[in-house]
C-alpha positions in Angstrom: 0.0 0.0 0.0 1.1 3.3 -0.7 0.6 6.4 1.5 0.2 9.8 -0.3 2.3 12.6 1.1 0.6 15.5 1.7 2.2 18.1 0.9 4.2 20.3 3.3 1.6 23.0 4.8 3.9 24.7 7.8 3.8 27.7 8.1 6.5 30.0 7.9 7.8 31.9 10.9 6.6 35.5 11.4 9.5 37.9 11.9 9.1 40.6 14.6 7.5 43.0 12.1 4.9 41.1 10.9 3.4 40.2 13.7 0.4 41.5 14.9 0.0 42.6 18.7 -2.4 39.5 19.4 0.3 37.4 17.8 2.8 38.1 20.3 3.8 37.1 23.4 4.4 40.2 25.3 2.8 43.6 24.5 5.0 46.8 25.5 2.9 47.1 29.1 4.3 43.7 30.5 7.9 44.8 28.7 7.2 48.4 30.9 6.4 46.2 34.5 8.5 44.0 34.3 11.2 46.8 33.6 9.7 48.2 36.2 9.9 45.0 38.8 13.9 44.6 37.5 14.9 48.1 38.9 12.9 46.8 42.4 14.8 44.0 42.6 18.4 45.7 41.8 17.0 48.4 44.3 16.3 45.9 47.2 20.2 43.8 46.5 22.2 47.2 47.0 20.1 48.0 49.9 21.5 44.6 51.3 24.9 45.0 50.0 27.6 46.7 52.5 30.6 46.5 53.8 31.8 44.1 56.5 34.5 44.9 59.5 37.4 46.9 57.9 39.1 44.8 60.9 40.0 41.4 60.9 37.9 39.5 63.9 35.7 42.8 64.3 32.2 43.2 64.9 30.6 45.6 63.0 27.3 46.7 64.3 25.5 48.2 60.8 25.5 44.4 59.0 22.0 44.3 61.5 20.9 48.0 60.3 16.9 47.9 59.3 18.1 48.8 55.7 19.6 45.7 55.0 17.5 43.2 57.1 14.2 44.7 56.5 14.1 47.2 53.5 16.2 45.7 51.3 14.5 42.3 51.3 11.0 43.4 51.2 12.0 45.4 47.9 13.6 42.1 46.3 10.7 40.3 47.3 8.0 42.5 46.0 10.2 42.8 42.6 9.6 39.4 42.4 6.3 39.2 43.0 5.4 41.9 41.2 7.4 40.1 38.2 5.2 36.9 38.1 2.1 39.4 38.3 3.9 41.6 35.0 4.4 38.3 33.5 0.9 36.4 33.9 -1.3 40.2 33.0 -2.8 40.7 29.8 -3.5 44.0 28.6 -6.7 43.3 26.8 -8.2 42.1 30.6 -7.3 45.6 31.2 -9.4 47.5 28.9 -13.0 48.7 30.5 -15.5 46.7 28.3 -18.0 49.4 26.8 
């Protein structure tokens, strides 16, 4: 028995500019929030970052300031929450419905 090939019906990939907004992933609001939720992170690490003892065997009292136990943890921590929220929204949920 023979089998008939069909023939090959793939399509094509779309570059960037043909696409159309629905086609694509992202739309420029989640590329804006999650921009947004990057700079909170990076925010909340150098509010945790610091020097230690500049002497060896020292205690330094600041490594247990509020800015790097408290601040700077809740920032990184709402960047990345707010970065699985950035992610997950669609824009066209958004919209008012008229």
């Amino acid at each position: 028995m023979a089998s008939k090939l069909k023939p090959d019906t793939r399509k094509e990939p779309l570059s960037i500019q043909k696409m159309t907004q629905k086609e694509r992933a992202f739309s420029p609001l989640n590329f804006w929030l999650m921009g947004g939720c990057l700079i909170l992170i990076v925010l909340g690490f150098l509010l945790m970052s610091g020097g230690g003892s500049t002497v060896e065997g020292g205690f330094n009292p600041e490594i247990f300031s509020t800015r790097r136990i408290v601040v700077g943890p809740l920032l990184a921590f709402l960047g990345f929450l707010l970065m699985a929220f950035a992610i997950i929204i669609s824009p066209e949920k958004l919209k008012l419905k008229k």
